[in-house]
N, C-alpha and C positions, 0 to 999 in steps of 0.2 A: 582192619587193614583194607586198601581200596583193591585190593587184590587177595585170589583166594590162597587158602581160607581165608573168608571174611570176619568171620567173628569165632575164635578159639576159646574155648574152657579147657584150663590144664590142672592137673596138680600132682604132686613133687612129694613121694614118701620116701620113708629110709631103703625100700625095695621095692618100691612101685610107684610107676608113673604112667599118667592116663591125661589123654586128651578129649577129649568132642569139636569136631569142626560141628560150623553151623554155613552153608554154601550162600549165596546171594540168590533172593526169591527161594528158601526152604519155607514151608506153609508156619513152621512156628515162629517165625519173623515178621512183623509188620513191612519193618523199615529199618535198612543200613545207610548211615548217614556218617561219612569216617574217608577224612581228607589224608592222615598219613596211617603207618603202622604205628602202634601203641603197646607195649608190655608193661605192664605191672603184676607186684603181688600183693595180697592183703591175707591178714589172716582169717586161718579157715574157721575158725570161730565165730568173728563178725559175719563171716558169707553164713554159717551155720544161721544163727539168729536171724539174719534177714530173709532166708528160705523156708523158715517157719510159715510164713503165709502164704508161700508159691502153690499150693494143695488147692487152696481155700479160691484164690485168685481169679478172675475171669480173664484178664490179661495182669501182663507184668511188662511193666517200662524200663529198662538199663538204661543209664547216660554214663559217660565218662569224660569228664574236660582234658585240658591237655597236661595237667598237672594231677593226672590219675586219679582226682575224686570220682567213686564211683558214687551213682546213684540208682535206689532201685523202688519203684513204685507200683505195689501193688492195688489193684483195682477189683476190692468185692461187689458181689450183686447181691443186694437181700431183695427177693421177692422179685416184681416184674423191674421194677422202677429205682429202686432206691441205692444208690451206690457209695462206698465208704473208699478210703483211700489208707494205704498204710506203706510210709516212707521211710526207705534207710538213706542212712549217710555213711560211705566208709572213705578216710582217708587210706593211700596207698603208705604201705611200710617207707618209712623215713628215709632207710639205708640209699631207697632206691630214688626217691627224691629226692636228698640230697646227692647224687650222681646226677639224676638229669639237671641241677640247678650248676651246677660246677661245668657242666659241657657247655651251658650253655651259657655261662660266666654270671650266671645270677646269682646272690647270697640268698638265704633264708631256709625254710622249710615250707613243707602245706600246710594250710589251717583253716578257719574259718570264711578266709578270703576266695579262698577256694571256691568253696560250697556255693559260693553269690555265681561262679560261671558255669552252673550247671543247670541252666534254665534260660 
């Protein structure tokens, strides 16, 4: 959101619900680049797998386009010099994409088309 909180982590159990703001200028943030507010859900499965390398990471890249593809790019260091890259792709749950395409009178779903506007 361009307004706080700026970047929210949420998730939604059968008796518990837990959030993390992350504020504008917090030192674990490089850069918030985010023209309106945006909600999406993905499952926590795919978010499980792609945090697999968050540990390992020197930094980690999130992007989100405006059709909720999320993207997340982690960035290892081996040694002084040498660095590898390891990239997810999650689309957002359908339910909730097709809602935004209906408000917004478009037909379709997300897909691969997606993924080309997150970069």
């Amino acid at each position: 959101s361009p307004e706080s909180p700026f970047l929210r982590f949420s998730t939604q159990g059968q008796q518990l619900t837990s959030s993390v703001d992350f504020p504008n200028g917090d030192e674990s943030l490089v850069k918030i680049n985010c023209q309106e507010a945006k909600e999406c859900s993905y499952r926590l499965s795919f978010l499980q797998q792609a945090g697999k390398a968050l540990p390992y990471a020197e930094r980690t890249s999130i992007r989100m386009n405006a059709h909720g593809s999320l993207a997340l790019q982690h960035i290892l260091v081996e040694g002084d010099t040498r660095q590898s890259y390891v990239d997810f792709y999650i689309l957002a749950d359908a339910e909730e994409v097709d809602s935004d395409h209906e408000a917004a009178g478009t037909a379709g779903r997300a897909g691969e088309d997606d993924l080309d506007e997150l970069f």
